[in-house]
C-alpha positions, 0 to 999 in steps of 0.5 A: 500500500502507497504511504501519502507524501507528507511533504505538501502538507508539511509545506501547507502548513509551514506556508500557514504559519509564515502567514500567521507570523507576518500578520501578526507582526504587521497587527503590532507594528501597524497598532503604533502611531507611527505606522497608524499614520501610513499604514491606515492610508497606504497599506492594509492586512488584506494587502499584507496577506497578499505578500505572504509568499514573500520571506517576511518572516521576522521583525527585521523583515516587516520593519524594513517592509514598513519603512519602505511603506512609511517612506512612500507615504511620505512622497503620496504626501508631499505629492499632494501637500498644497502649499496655498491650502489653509488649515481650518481656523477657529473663534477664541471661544473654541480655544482648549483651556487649558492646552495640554502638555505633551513631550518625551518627558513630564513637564517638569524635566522641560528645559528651562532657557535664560532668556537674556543669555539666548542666542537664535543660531541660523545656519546652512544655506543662508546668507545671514548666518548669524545669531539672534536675540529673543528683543530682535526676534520679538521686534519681527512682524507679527502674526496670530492664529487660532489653529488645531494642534492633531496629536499622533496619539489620537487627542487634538486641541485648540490654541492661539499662537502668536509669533512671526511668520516663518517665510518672512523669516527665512527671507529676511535671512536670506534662505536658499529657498529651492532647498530642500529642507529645513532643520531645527535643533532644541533644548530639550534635545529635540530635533526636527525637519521640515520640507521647504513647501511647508516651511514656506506655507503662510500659516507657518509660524515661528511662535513666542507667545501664547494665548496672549501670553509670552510663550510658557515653558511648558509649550516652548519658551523661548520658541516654538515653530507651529505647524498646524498643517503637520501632525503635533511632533513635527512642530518643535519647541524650545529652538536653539538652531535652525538650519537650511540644506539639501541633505535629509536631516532626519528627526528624533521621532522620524529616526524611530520609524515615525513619518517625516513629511507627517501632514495632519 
């Protein structure tokens, strides 16, 4: 009597499981905020189980998959950013009070900044490179706006910033505005990055005040870049240096698989 190959259904089954082993992997990676960004827009378990016959089998794999995804997204957004197209703006009855604190850290570990000894560096492709004061900074035209702050936990909020328009400012430090990015370095440590069109954007706003009141501690002091065309991370606070180039700067939260171009 013939003895059934086994084979086949030992291939089935390790087929079975790779598939198993892929979508559980893709459930984790994709319940972070950072993959809920793109992988709720570009990409879904369905469109994982379609590459099962692929060798994504481990963490290393998936993450790399991931990223790739991740950074597509970033040029569908970029492809598709509108660099005249106004966030929504709000009545100051609409203002969240009080605004909620969000950082790396608690708030009592924000950096607290002498503001007498501050010194703006600007750097890179400008042709004023130099540093500025906060009464130099302060003197600039001014600006407000009632915006939606859109965390990537989910939470969202209403504040009121005060500051000077950012394209002004890169134009009045003589920015290479065909660059590609811009870049900040901050207090706390932080780092960030901007695309130069939204850098640009009209509601982009180097910000020293809030709600009326000088900038607190809590939300940036000295100076925060509000963004309300980018998610909550993109927009850094306490900023030390800003600089313009041609060469990917990366970000702290950009560096740990979340999002660059993170448009909200």
């Amino acid at each position: 009597m013939n003895t059934p190959d086994k084979k086949p259904a030992r291939r089935m089954l390790s087929s079975q499981l790779d598939r198993e082993s892929i979508l559980i992997d893709a459930r984790r990676e994709l319940s972070m905020p950072s993959r809920r960004l793109f992988g709720r827009q570009l990409l879904t378990l369905g469109g994982l189980s379609m590459l099962t016959g692929c060798s994504l089998t481990d963490d290393k794999s998936v993450n790399a998959f991931l990223t790739a995804v991740s950074r597509l997204n970033d040029r569908a957004q970029a492809f598709i950013f509108d660099p005249q197209q106004l966030a929504p703006t709000y009545t100051e009855a609409q203002i969240t009070r009080p605004f909620p604190f969000n950082a790396f850290y608690d708030v009592d570990s924000a950096p607290v900044v002498d503001p007498t000894d501050y010194r703006l560096k600007v750097s890179g492709l400008v042709t004023g490179q130099r540093t500025w004061s906060l009464p130099e900074l302060y003197a600039l035209p001014h600006a407000e706006q009632i915006t939606r702050h859109i965390c990537v936990e989910g939470w969202s909020a209403i504040g009121r910033w005060g500051g000077t328009p950012f394209a002004s400012f890169l134009r009045r430090v003589g920015a290479d505005t065909s660059a590609k990015y811009v870049g900040f370095k901050c207090a706390d440590d932080y780092y960030e990055s901007i695309d130069m069109a939204t850098a640009l954007h009209p509601q982009t706003l180097l910000t020293f005040e809030y709600d009326g009141e000088r900038l607190p501690t809590k939300y940036g002091f000295p100076m925060k870049l509000r963004m309300p065309t980018k998610l909550g991370y993109k927009n850094p606070k306490h900023i030390v240096e800003m600089f313009v180039t041609n060469t990917f700067p990366g970000g702290y939260w950009v560096d740990q698989g979340y999002n660059w171009f993170g448009g909200s």
